[in-house]
RODO-853461 format. One record per residue (C-alpha): residue in one letter; y, x, z. Coordinates in Angstrom, 2 decimals, decimal comma, padded with zeros to 5 digits. Layout:
BEGIN
NULO   aa        py        px        pz
NULO    A         Y         X         Z
...
END
This chain:
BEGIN
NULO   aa        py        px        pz
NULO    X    012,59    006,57   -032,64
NULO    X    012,55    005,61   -036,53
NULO    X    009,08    005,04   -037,12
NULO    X    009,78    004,23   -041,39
NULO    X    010,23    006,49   -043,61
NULO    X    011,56    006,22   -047,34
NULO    X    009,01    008,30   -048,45
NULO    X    006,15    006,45   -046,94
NULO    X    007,64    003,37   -048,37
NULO    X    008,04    004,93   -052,18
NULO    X    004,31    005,35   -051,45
NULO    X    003,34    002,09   -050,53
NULO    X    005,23    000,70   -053,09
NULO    X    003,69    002,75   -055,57
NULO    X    000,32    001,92   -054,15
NULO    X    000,89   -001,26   -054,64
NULO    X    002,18   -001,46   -058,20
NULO    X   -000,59    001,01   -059,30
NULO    X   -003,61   -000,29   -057,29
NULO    X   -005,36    002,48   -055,79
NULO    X   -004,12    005,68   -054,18
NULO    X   -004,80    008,56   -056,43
NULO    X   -003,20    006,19   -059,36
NULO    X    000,51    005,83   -056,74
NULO    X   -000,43    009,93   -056,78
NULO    X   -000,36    010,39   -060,29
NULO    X    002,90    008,45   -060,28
NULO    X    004,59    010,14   -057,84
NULO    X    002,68    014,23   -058,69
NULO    X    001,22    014,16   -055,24
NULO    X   -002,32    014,98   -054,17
NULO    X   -004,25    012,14   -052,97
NULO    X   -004,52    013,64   -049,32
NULO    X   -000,81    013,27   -048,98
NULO    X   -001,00    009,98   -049,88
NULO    X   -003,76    009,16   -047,50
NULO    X   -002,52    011,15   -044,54
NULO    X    001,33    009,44   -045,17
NULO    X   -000,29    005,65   -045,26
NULO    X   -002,70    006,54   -042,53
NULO    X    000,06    007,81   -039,97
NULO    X    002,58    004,79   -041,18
NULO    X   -000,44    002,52   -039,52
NULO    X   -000,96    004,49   -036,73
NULO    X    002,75    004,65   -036,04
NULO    X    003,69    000,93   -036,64
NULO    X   -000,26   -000,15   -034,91
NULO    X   -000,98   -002,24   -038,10
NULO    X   -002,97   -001,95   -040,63
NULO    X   -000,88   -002,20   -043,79
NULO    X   -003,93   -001,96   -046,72
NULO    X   -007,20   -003,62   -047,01
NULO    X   -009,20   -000,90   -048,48
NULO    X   -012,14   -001,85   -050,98
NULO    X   -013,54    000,92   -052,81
NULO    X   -011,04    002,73   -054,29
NULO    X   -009,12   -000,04   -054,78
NULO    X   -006,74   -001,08   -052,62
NULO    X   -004,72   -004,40   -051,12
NULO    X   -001,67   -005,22   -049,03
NULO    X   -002,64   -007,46   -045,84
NULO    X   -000,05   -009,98   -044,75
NULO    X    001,72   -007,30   -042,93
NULO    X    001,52   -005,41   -045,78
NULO    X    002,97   -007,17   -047,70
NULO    X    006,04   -008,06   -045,07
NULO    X    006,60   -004,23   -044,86
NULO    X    006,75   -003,82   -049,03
NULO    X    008,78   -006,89   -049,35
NULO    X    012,00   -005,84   -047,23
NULO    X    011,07   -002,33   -047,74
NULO    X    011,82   -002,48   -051,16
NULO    X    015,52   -003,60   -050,26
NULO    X    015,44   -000,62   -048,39
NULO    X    014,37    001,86   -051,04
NULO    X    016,82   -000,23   -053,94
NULO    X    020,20    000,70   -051,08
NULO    X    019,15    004,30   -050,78
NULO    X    018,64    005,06   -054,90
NULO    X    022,11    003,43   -055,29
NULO    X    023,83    005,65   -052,31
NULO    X    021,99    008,22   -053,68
NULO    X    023,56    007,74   -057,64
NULO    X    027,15    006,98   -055,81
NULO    X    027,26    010,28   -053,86
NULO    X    026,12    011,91   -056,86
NULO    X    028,79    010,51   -058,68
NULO    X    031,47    011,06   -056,69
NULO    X    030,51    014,84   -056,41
NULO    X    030,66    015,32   -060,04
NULO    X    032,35    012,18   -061,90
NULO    X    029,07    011,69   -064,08
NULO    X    025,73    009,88   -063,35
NULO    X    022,20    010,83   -062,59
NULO    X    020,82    008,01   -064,66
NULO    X    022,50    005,71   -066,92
NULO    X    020,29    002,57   -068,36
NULO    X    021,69    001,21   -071,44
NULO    X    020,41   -002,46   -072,40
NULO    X    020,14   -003,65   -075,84
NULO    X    019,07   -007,43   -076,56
NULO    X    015,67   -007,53   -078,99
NULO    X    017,18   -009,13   -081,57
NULO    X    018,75   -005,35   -082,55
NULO    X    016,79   -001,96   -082,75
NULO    X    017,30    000,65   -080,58
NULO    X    017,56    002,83   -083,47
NULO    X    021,22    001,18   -083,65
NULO    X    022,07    004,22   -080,72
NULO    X    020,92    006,63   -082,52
NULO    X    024,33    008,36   -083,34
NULO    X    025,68    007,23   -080,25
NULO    X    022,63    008,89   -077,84
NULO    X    022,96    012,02   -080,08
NULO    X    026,47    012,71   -079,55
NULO    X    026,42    012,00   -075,98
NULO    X    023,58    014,61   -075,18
NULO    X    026,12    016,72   -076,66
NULO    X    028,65    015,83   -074,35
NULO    X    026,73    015,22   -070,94
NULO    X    023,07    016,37   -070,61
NULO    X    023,37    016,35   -066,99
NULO    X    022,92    012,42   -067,02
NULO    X    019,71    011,21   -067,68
NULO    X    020,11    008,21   -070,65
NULO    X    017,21    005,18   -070,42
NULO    X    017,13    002,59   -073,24
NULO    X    015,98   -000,70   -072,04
NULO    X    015,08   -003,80   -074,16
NULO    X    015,42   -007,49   -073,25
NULO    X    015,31   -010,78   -074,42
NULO    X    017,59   -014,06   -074,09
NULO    X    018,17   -014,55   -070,36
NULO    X    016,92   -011,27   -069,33
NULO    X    019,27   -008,95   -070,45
NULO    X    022,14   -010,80   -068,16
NULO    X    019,62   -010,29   -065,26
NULO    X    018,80   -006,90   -066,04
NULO    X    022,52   -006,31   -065,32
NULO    X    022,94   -008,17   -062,32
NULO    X    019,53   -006,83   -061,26
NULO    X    020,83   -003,09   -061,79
NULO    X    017,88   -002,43   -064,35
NULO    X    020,42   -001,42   -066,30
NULO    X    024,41   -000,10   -066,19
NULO    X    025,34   -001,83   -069,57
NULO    X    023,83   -004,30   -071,48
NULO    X    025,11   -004,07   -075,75
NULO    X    024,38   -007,37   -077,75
NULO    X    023,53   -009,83   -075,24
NULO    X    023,04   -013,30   -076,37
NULO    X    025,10   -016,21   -074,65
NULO    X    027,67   -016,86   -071,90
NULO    X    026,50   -014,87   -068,69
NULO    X    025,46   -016,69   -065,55
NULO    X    028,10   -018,00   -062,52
NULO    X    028,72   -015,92   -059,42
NULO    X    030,63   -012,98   -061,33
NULO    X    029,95   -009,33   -060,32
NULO    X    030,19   -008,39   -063,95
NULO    X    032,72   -008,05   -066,53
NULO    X    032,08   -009,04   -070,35
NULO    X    033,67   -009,08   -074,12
NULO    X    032,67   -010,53   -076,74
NULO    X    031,72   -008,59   -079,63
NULO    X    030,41   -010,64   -082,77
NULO    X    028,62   -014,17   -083,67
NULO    X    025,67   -015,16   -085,66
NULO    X    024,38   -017,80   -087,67
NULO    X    021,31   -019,13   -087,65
NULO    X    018,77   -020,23   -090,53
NULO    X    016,49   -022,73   -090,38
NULO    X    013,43   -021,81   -092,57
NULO    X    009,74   -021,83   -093,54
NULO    X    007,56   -020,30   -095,95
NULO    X    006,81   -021,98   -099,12
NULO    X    003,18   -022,76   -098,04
NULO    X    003,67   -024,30   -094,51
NULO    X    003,89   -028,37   -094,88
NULO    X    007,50   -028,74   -093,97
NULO    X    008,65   -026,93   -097,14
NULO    X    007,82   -030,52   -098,78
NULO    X    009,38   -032,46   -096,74
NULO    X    012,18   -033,83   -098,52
NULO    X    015,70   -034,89   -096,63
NULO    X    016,92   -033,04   -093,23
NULO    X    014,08   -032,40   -090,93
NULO    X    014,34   -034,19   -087,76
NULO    X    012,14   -034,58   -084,21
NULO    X    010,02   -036,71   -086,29
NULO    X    009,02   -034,07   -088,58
NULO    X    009,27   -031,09   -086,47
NULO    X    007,47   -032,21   -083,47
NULO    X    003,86   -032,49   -085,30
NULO    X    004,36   -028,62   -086,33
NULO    X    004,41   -025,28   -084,42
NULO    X    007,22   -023,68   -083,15
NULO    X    007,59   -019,73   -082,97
NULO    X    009,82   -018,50   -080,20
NULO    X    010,55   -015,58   -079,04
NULO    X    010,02   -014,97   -074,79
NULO    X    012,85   -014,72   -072,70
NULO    X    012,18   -011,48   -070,90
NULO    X    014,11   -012,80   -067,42
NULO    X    011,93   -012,46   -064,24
NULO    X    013,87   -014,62   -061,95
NULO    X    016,43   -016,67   -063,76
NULO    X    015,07   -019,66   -065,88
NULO    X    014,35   -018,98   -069,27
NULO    X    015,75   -019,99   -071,60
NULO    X    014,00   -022,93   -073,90
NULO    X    016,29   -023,52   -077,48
NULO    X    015,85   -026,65   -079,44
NULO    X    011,84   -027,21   -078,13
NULO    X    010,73   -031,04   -078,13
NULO    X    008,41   -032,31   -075,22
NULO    X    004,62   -031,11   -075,68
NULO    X    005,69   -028,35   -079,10
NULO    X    003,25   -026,54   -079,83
NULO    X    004,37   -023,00   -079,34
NULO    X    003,64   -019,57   -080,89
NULO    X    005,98   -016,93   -078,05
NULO    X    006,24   -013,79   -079,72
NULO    X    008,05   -010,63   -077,95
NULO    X    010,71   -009,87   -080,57
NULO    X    012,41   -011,16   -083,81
NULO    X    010,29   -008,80   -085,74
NULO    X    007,83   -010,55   -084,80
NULO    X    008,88   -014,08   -085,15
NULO    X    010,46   -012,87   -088,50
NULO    X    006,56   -011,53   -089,51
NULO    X    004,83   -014,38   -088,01
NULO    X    007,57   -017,09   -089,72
NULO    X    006,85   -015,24   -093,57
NULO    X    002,95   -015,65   -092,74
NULO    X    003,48   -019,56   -092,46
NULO    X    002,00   -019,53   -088,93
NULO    X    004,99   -021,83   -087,84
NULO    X    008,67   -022,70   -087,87
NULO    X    011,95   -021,86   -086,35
NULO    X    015,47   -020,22   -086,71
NULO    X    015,99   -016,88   -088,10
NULO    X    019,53   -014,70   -087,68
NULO    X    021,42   -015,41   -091,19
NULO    X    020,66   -011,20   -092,14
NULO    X    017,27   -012,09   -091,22
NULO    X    016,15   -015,03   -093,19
NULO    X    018,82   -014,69   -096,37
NULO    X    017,08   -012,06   -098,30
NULO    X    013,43   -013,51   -097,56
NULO    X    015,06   -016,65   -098,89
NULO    X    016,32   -015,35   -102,02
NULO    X    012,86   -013,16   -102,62
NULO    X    011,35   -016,63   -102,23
NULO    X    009,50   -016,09   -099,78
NULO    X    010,79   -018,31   -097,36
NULO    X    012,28   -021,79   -097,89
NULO    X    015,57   -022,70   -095,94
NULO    X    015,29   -026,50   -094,72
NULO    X    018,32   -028,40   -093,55
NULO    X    017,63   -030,00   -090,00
NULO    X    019,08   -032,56   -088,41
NULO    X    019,85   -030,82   -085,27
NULO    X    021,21   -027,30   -086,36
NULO    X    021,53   -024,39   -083,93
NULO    X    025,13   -023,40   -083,57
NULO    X    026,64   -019,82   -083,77
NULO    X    025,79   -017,86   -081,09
NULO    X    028,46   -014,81   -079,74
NULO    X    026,84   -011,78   -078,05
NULO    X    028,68   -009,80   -075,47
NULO    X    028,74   -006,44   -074,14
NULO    X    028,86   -006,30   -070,30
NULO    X    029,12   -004,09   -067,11
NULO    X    029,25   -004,60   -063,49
NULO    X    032,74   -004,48   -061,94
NULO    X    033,82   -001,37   -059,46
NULO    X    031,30    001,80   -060,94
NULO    X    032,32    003,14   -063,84
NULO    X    031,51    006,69   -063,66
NULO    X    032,42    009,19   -066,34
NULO    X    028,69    008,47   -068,60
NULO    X    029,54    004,81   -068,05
NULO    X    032,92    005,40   -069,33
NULO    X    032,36    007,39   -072,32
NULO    X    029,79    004,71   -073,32
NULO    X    032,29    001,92   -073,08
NULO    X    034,21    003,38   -075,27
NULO    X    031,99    003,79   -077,92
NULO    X    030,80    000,25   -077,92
NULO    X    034,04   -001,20   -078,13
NULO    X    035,04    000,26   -081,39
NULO    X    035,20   -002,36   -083,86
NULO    X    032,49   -002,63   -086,21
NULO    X    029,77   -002,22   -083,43
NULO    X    028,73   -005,79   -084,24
NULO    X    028,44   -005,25   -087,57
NULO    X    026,22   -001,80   -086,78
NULO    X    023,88   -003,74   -084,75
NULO    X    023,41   -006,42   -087,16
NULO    X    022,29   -003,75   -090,07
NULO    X    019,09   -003,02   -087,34
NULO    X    018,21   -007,00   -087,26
NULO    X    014,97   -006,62   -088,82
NULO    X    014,85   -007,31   -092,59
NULO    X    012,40   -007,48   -095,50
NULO    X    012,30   -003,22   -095,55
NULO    X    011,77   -003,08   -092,21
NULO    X    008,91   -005,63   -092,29
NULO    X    007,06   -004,20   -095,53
NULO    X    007,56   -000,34   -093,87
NULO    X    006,06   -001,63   -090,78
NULO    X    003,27   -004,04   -092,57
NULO    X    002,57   -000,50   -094,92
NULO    X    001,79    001,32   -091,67
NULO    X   -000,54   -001,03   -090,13
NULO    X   -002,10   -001,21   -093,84
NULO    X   -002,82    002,48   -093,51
NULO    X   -004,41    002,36   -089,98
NULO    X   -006,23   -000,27   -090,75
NULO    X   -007,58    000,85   -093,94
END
């Protein structure tokens, strides 16, 4: 007799994640006696104890933590035979996750999400954003269905099918107070390594992140998003590259200063990419739409700018103040 169940394992999962039992509750809009009585009975039935309880919080023990491990493959098979039965019944999705690199806004879907609630509210639409590295392993992960704007060529092993859909320039630049401005000639490691670097973090979990044009020992400033390093790189705090709509306008306003370096950062193309073999009828219509021509260009127009960054710096004026 079957003595796991996936429900007991969506609770221990939860349990784990959220750190106490009536938190996994909350999650999952159960009362905390169900969630005692279904963890209690999954350690009488398997005769281990799967949580060291301390106060009302809670940890795995070793078996514990066995159980959650594979269990979690377990729970990851059924969701997918779950969304493929679902789609073959009725051609569209249960959930579609649409990924979007940081360097663009979702805002750029706007039009797109609208019109496709008209279309299909049956499928549930989540907007995910990541960063460098991560938005290739967000897709092979299955975070996500489709990833829009993703920087760089996508890892070996296949699994996936992607087009390229536009390429950016980069800027080097600084603003006029930080000491580099001065420096005359094309910076080189000489120059750059005594100053701070602003990156942005590579949101990737499990494939090595990636690390663009750093010297040994940089000091670092890692930022979530190009907003920010775009914020952080007009407030002087450091240096780095900037997407050509990005740093052109600050440039001209004067408030930043382009530098030529010796080692410049080459064009970079961004793809849009799926997984091979389940294209259902919301993954479809979405394909379409961001293959039409001047997507790249649309995504670009959400880079964040100097508007953007003065409507953003107004608001945090007005909470401040």
């Amino acid at each position: 007799m079957l003595r796991l169940s996936l429900e007991a394992l969506q609770i221990v999962d939860a349990i784990d994640r959220r750190g106490s039992f009536s938190a996994a509750g909350k999650e999952l809009h159960r009362v905390p006696s169900t969630i005692s009585y279904t963890v209690g009975k999954l350690e009488d039935d398997l005769g281990v104890q799967v949580f060291e309880r301390n106060g009302p919080r809670v940890e795995l023990t070793r078996a514990g933590r066995e159980l959650l491990k594979e269990g979690r493959y377990l729970l990851k098979a059924a969701q997918d035979l779950e969304h493929r039965v679902r789609r073959v019944a009725s051609g569209w999705e249960t959930e579609l996750a649409i990924g979007h690199d940081s360097m663009f806004s979702s805002m750029a879907f706007d039009i797109d999400i609208r019109a496709f609630y008209d279309l299909a509210r049956q499928t549930r639409l989540r907007i995910v954003q990541e960063a460098l590295s991560g938005g290739w392993e967000a897709l092979l992960d299955r975070r996500v269905d489709l990833i829009v704007g993703v920087p760089g060529d996508g890892p070996a092993g296949g699994g996936y099918v992607s087009q390229p859909i536009g390429t950016l320039d980069w800027v080097f630049a600084v603003a006029p107070t930080h000491p580099l401005a001065a420096v005359p000639g094309p910076l080189g490691r000489n120059e750059l390594q005594h100053h701070r670097a602003i990156v942005m973090a590579d949101s990737a979990r499990q494939m090595a992140p990636r690390t663009v044009g750093l010297l040994l020992g940089q000091e670092t400033l890692t930022v979530p998003d190009m907003t920010a390093k775009f914020q952080y790189q007009l407030a002087g705090l450091g240096f780095g590259f900037l997407p050509e709509p990005c740093a052109r306008a600050a440039v001209a306003a004067g408030l930043l200063v382009e530098k030529a370096v010796e080692e410049p950062k080459p064009a970079e193309t961004f793809y849009l990419a799926w997984r091979t073999g389940e294209a259902g009828a919301a993954l479809n219509w979405w394909l379409e739409r961001m293959r039409r021509p001047a997507l790249f260009e649309h995504l670009c127009r959400y880079v964040p700018t100097l508007p953007t960054i003065a409507v953003s710096q107004e608001k945090s004026n007005a909470i401040n103040g």
